[in-house]
C-alpha positions in Angstrom: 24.9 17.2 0.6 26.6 14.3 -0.9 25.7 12.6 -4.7 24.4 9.6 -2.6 21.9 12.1 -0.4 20.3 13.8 -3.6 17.2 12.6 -5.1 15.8 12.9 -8.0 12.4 15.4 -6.6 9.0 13.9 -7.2 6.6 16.5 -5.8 6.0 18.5 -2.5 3.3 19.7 -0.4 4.0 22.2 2.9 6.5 19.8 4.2 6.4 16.9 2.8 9.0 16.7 -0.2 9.0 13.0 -2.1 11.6 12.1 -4.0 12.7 8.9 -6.5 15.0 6.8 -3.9 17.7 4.9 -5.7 17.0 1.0 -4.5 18.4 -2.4 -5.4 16.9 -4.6 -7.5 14.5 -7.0 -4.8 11.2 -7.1 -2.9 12.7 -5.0 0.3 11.5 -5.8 3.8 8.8 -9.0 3.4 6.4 -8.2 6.0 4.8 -11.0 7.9 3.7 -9.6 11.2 1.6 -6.4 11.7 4.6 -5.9 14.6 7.2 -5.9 11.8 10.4 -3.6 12.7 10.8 -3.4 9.2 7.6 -1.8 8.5 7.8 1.6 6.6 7.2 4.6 9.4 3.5 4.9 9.2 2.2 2.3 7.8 -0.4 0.0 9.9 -1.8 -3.8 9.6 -4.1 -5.4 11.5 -5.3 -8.1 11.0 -9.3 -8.3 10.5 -11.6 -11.6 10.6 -12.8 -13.7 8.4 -15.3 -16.4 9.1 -15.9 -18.8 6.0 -18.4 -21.6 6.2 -20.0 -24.1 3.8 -21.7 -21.3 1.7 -18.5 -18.8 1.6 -17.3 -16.6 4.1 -18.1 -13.1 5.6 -15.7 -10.3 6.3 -16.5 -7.3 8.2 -14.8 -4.4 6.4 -15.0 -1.4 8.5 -17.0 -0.1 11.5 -16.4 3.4 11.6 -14.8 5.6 14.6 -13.1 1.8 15.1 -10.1 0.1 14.1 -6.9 1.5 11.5 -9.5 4.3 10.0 -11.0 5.1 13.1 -9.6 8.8 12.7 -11.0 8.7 9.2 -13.9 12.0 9.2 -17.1 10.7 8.3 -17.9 13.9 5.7 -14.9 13.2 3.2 -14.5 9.2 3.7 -14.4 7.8 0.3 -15.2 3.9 0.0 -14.0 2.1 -3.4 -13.2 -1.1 -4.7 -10.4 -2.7 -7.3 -11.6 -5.6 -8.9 -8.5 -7.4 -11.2 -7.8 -10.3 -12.7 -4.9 -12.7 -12.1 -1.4 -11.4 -12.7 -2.8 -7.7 -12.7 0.3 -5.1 -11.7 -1.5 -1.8 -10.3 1.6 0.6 -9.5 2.8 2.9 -8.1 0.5 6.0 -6.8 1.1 8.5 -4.2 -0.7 10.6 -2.4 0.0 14.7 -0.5 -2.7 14.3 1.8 -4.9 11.2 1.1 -4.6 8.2 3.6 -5.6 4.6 2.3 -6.9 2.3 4.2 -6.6 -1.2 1.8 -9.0 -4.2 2.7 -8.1 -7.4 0.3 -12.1 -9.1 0.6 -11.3 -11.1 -2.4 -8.5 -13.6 -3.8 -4.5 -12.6 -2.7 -2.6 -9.6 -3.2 1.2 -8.8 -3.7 1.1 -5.2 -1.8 3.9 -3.2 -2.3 4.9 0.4 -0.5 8.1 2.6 -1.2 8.9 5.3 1.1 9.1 8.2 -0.7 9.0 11.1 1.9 13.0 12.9 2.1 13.3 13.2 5.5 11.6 10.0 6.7 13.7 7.5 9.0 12.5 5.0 6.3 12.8 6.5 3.2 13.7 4.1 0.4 12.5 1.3 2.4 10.2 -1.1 0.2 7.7 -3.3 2.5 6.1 -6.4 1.0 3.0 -7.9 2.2 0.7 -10.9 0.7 -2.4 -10.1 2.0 -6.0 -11.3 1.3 -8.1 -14.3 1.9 -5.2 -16.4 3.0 -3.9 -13.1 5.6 -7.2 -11.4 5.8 -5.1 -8.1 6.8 -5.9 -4.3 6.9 -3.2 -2.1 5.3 -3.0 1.6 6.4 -0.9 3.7 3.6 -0.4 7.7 4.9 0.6 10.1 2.5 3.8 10.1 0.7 4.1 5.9 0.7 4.3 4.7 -2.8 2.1 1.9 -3.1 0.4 -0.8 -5.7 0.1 -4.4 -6.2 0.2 -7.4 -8.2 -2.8 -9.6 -7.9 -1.2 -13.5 -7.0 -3.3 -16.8 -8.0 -5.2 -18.3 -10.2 -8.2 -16.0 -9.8 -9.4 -12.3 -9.3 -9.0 -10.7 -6.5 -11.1 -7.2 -5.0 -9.6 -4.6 -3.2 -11.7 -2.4 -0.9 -10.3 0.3 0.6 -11.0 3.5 2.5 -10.0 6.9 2.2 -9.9 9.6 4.6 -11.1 12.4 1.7 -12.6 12.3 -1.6 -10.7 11.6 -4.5 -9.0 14.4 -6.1 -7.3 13.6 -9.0 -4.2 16.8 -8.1 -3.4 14.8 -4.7 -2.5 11.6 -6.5 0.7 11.0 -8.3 1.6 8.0 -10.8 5.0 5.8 -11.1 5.8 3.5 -13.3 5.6 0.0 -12.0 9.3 -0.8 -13.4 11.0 2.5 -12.3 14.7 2.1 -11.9 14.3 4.0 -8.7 12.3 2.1 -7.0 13.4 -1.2 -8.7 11.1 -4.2 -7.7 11.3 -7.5 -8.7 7.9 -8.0 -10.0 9.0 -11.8 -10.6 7.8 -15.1 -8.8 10.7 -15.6 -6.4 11.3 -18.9 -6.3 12.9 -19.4 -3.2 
């Protein structure tokens, strides 16, 4: 093994093994189709509807059995919600076992996911995705994809999302939203 092939070792589980990748400073892949090639391995969108009218709008969340959390078992599915106000940074997490499925029902979002999984095709690949009320997208996050976001706007913005177990505080694991690693340009990009 090469210095460029060893990573820094985050945790493990059976055989998944995550590690710190060692990135350039940027946004990685910007992700504007749910058919992206760039997309980390894993990771789903679809996009979900949305149907506003002069009192608001309405947006179906989840049936379940159906869509990206179809597979999701009915005994352990968890269903939670993020509400945060503009210019919030929530990152990173990872999960062993968990799977996330993210619905933005509520202002914009600048998602973020890191490949963290040695071994993966994509590790060290960084995917970004505005999502929300202007791309009313589902995200799908399997195990071992760092993710978090940055809330994008003038106002708050709720996250609902879906998980395939309960939470469990010993399957989730915390990076700091500035880690050299992973090194993301939180900034507006002006381009």
């Amino acid at each position: 093994m090469t210095a460029s092939q060893v990573h820094e070792p985050i945790a493990s589980s059976g055989s998944l093994e995550l590690a710190y990748p060692a990135c350039p400073k940027g946004i990685g892949s910007l992700i504007t189709s749910p058919s992206s090639p760039d997309m980390i391995q894993g990771v789903r969108i679809e996009p979900i509807s949305l149907y506003p009218d002069d009192r608001g709008y309405f947006l179906e969340v989840q049936r379940m059995g159906r869509g990206l959390a179809a597979h999701f078992p009915a005994e352990t599915t968890q269903t939670s919600t993020a509400f945060n106000y503009p210019g919030t940074i929530k990152a990173f997490h990872f999960h062993l076992h968990q799977t996330d499925c993210w619905t933005p029902a509520m202002g914009m979002f600048q998602v973020v996911l890191v490949d963290l999984r040695q071994g993966s095709p994509t590790f060290g690949a960084r995917n970004t995705i505005y999502a929300g009320v202007l791309r009313p997208w589902q995200i799908l996050i399997p195990p071992g994809v760092g993710h978090g976001y940055k809330v994008i706007g003038e106002g708050p913005a709720m996250l609902i999302y879906l998980t395939d177990r309960f939470y469990n505080p010993k399957d989730e694991g915390r990076i700091a939203y500035n880690h050299p690693g992973i090194n993301y340009d939180w900034e507006v990009q002006h381009k």
